[in-house]
C-alpha positions in Angstrom: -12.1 -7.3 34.0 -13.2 -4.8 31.4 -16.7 -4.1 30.5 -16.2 -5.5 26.8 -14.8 -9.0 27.4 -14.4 -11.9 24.8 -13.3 -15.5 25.9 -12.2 -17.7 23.2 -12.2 -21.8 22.7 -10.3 -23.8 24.0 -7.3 -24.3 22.1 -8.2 -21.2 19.8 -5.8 -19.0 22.0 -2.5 -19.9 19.7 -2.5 -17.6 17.5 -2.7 -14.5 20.1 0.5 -16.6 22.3 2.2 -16.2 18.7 1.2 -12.2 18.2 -0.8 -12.4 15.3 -2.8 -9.4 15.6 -6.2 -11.2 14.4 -9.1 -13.0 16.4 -11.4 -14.4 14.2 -15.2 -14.7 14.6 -15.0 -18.7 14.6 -13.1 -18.6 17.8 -14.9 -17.0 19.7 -16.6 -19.1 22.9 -18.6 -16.1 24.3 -19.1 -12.6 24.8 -19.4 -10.7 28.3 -20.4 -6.9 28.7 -21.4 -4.7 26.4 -19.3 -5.1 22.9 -19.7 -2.6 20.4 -18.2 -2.2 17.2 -15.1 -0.1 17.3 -14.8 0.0 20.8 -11.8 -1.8 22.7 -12.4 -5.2 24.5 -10.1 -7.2 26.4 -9.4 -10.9 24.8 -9.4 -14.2 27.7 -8.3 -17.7 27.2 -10.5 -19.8 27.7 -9.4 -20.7 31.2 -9.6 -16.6 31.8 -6.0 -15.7 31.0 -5.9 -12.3 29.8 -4.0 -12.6 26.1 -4.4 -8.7 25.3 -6.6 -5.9 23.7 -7.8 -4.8 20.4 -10.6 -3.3 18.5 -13.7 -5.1 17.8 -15.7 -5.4 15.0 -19.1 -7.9 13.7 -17.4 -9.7 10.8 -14.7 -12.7 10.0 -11.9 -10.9 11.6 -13.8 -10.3 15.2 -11.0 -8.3 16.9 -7.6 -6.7 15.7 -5.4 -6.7 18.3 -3.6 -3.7 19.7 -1.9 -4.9 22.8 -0.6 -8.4 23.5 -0.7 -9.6 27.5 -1.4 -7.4 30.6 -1.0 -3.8 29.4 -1.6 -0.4 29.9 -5.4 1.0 28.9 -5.6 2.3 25.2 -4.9 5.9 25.8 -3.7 8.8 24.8 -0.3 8.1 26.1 -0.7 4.7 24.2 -1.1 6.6 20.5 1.6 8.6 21.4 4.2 5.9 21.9 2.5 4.0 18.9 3.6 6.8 16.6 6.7 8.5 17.7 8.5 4.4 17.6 7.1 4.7 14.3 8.2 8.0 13.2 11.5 7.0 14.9 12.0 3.8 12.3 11.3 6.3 9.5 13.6 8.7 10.7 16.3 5.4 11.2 15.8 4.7 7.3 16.7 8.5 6.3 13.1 9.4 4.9 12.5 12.0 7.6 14.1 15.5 7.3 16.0 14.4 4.0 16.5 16.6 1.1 15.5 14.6 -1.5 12.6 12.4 -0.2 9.8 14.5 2.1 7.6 11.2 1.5 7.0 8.3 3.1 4.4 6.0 5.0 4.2 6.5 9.2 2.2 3.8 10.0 1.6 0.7 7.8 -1.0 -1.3 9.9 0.2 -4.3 11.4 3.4 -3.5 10.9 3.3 -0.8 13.0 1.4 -2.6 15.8 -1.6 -0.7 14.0 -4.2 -2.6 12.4 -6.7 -1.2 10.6 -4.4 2.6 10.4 -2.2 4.3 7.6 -1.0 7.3 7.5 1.6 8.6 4.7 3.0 11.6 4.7 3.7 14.4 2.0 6.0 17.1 3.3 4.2 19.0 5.9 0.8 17.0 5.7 -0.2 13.4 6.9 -3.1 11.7 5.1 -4.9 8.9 7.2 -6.5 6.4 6.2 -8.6 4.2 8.9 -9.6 1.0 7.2 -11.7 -0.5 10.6 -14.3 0.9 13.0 -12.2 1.1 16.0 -8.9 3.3 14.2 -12.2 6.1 12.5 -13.4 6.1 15.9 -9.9 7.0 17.2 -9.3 9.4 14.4 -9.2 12.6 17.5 -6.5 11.0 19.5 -4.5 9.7 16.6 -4.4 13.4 15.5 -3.6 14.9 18.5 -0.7 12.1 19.1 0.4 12.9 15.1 1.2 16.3 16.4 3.2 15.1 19.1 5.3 12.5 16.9 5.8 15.0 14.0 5.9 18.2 15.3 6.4 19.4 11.7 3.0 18.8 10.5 1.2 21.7 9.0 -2.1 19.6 8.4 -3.7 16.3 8.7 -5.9 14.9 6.4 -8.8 12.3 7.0 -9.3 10.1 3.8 -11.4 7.8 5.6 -14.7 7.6 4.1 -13.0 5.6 1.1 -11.7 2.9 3.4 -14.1 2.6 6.7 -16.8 0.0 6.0 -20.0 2.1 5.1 -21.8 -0.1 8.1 -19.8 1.4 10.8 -19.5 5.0 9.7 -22.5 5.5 7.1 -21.8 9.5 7.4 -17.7 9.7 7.2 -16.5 12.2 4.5 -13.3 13.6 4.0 -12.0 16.7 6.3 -8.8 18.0 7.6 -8.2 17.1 11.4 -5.6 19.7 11.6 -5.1 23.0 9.5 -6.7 23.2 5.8 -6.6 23.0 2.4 -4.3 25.7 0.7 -6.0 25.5 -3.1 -2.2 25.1 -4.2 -0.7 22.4 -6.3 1.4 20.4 -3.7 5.0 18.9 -4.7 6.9 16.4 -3.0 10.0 15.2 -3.4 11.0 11.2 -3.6 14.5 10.3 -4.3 15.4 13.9 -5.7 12.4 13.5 -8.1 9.4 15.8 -8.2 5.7 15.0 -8.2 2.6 16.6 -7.7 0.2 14.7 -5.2 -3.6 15.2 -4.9 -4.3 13.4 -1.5 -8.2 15.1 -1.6 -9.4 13.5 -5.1 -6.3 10.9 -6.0 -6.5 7.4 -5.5 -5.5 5.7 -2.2 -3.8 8.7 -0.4 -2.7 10.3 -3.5 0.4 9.0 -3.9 2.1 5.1 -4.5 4.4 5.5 -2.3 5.1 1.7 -1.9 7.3 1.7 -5.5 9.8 4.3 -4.2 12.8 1.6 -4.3 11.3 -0.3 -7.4 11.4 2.6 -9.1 14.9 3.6 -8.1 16.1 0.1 -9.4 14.2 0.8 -13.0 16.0 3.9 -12.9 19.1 2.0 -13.2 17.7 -0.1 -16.3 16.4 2.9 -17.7 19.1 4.8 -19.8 19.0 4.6 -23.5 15.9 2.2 -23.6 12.3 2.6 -25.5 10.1 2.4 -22.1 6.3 1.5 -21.6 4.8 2.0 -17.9 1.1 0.3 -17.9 -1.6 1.4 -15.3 0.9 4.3 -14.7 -1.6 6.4 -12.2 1.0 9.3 -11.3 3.6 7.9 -13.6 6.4 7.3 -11.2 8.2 5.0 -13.3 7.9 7.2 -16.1 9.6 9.9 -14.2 12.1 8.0 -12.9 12.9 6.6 -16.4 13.2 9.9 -17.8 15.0 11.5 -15.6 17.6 8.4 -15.9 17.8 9.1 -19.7 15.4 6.6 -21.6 15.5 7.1 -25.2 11.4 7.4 -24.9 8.8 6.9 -22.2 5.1 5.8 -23.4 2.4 6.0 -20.2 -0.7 4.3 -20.3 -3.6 4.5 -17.9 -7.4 3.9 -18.4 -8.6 6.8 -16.0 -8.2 10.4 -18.1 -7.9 11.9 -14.4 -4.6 9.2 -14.0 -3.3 10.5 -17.6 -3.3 14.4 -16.1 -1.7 13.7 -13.4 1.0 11.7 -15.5 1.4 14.5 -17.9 2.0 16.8 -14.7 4.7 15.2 -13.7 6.6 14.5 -16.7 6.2 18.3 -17.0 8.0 18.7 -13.9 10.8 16.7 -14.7 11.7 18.7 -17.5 11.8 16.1 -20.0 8.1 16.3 -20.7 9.1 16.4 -25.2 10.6 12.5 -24.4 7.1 11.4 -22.9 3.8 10.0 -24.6 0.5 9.2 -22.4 -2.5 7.4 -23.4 -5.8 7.4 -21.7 -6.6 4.1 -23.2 -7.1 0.2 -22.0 -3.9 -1.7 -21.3 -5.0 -4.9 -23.0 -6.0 -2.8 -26.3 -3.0 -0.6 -26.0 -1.1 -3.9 -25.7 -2.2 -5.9 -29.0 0.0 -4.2 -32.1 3.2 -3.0 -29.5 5.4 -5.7 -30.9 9.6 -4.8 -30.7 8.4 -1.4 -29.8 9.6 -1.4 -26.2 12.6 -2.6 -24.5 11.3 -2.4 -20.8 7.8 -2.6 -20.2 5.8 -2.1 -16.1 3.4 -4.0 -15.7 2.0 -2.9 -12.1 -1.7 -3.5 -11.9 -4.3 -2.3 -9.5 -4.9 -5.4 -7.1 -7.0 -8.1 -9.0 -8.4 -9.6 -5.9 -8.8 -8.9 -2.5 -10.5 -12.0 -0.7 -9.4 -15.4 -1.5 -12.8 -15.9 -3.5 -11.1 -13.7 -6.1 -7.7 -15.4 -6.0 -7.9 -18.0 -8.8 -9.9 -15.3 -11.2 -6.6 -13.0 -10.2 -4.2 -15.6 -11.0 -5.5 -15.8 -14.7 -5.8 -12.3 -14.8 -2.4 -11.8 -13.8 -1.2 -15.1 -16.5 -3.6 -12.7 -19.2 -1.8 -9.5 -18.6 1.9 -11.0 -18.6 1.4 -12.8 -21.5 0.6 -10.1 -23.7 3.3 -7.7 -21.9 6.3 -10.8 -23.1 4.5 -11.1 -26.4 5.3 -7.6 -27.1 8.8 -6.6 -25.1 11.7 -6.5 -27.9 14.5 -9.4 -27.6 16.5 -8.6 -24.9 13.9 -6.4 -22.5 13.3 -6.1 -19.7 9.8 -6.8 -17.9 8.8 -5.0 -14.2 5.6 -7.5 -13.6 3.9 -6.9 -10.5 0.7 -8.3 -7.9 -0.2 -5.7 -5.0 -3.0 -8.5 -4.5 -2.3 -9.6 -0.4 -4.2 -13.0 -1.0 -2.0 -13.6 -4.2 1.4 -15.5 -2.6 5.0 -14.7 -4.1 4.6 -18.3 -5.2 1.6 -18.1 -7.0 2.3 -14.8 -8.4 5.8 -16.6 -10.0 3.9 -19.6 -11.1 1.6 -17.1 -13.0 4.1 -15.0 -14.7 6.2 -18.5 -15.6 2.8 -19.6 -16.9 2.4 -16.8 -18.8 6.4 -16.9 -20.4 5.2 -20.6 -21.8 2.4 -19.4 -23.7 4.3 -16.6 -25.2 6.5 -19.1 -26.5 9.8 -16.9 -24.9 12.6 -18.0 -22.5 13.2 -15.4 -19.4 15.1 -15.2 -16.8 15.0 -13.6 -13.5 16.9 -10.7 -11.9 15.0 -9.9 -9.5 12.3 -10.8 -7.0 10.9 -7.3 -5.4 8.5 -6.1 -2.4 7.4 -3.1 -0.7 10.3 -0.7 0.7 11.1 -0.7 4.4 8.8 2.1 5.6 5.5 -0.9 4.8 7.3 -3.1 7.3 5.7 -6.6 7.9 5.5 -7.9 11.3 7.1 -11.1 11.5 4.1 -12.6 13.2 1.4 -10.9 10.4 2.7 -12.8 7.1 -0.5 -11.1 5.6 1.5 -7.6 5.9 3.7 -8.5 2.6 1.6 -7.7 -0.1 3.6 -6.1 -3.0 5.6 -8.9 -5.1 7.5 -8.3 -8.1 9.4 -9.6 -10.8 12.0 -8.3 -13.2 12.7 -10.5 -16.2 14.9 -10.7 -19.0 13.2 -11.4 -21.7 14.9 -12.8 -25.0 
């Protein structure tokens, strides 16, 4: 028996028998040894069965679970297996060594067998994010086994500080692990389509990389039509929809930093004299738009993230959607999306259906949408699906 050991109640030990990767702090029976946060304890029935191993942490979810049963110690051998089966399902889906796409996420938490860890790549550089104690602990051994799974890495880049609860790292900043910064712009490539990335000062790790096959499907839509693409960030479906030959693209994007970035890339798809941006509030933009636009994104930043949030999200979501179907010309088409995890597909729906009634216009469905294979969800972590969309006719 380790040090670190945590028994649980009786009957709480379900949950672990089905591999969902959570203990939480209300089934816990007692503590043995010395637990620190971020540090690896083993997890006991409460008869003394040994159900597995994962990181602990003082909060509602007590312990994320990394091994299941009797395994081997959490080693460096461990993070090494843990990222070259994941680098070997991206490499299964075509999005390592391709032409045309050079980005894509490694490791999406759970889904990986990882909770608490992402890591997306950009070319030759991996950005990690840890979003628990135990994975910015690890941060050393999950860059040395990062070399080992993709050998082609020129640098690895800690983004951290923005994710790791201030409690359990109050001094993280951003650093490289491995290699440096270069001072040069950095272009990717996703689906033959070019875009600058700024993983040091851009949101999450620079880079939505969880709309690569959403946007591919707009692209399809795209040709010929008067397109708006709300909370655009990098503008990804603005690129895509230019480069698939929309009549006109209009971004919009409160953050000036989001509209530069935007411009950037419209610039690099050559089609820059097609494309408007606006540094200005969706909802404003929104109120006199009537007939202008034919297909309309709606793909807000998450409106909540803890079920306290959820009903206040749910409205915000009915708010939004309503004046995006207000506006969309006869016949358009509407992208709608929720990247909120405690917001369900079904509640998300029920929203937007909500929403279609107070507008007053009938729409139909052609599509229900998620987050492309490389964000796998475990089938034992539910939780893992977080992106839901919606594409709409509208008439």
């Amino acid at each position: 028996m380790s040090a670190a050991t945590i028994f649980l109640k009786p009957g709480k030990d379900q949950s672990l028998r089905r591999l969902h990767p959570w203990v939480f702090s209300g089934a816990i029976a007692r503590m043995q040894g010395e637990v620190v946060e971020g540090k690896v304890v083993s997890v006991h029935a409460h008869n003394g069965e040994l159900l597995g191993q994962g990181h602990y942490a003082p909060g509602s979810i007590a312990v994320r679970m990394l091994a299941f049963g009797e395994t081997a110690p959490i080693d460096a051998d461990f993070w090494v297996e843990k990222l070259r089966n994941a680098y070997k399902l991206r490499h299964s889906l075509g999005l390592t060594g391709a032409g045309n796409t050079n980005v894509y996420r490694l490791v999406h938490a759970e889904g990986d067998g990882l909770p608490g860890l992402i890591i997306d790549v950009y070319g030759d550089v991996a950005v990690v994010q840890a979003h628990s104690a135990g994975m910015y602990q690890a941060r050393p051994e999950i860059a040395a086994a990062l070399q080992q799974a993709v050998p082609s890495l020129r640098a690895i880049y800690d983004k951290s500080s923005e994710t790791v609860p201030a409690k359990a790292a109050p001094d993280a900043q951003n650093s490289y692990l491995l290699g440096e910064s270069t001072g040069a712009e950095h272009v990717v490539n996703e689906n033959g389509h070019r875009f600058a990335v700024d993983w040091e000062t851009g949101q999450k790790t620079g880079f939505f990389i969880d709309q690569r096959d959403n946007r591919a499907l707009l692209a399809r839509y795209a040709p010929g039509r008067r397109v708006l693409n709300t909370f655009c960030y990098t503008g990804g479906f603005s690129v895509y929809a230019l480069q698939a030959g929309a009549e006109l693209v209009d971004s919009v994007d409160s953050s000036k930093k989001a509209i530069e970035l935007t411009n950037r890339n419209a610039e690099l798809s050559g089609l820059g004299d097609k494309h408007e941006a606006y540094a200005q509030d969706v909802f404003s933009f929104l109120k006199d738009r009537h007939n202008q636009y034919d297909l309309i994104v709606l793909d807000p930043p998450a409106f909540a993230k803890h079920l306290s949030a959820r009903h206040n999200a749910i409205m915000g979501y009915k708010r939004l959607n309503v004046a995006g179907i207000k506006q969309i010309a006869p016949g358009g088409l509407l992208f709608t999306f929720s990247c909120s995890q405690v917001v369900s597909m079904e509640l998300f729906e029920g929203a937007v259906m909500a929403a279609a009634i107070e507008a007053g216009r009938p729409a139909r469905i052609l599509h229900r949408l998620t987050q492309p294979a490389d964000h796998p969800v475990s089938l034992f972590h539910p939780e893992g699906e977080y992106l839901k969309g919606l594409v709409l006719a509208v008439d």
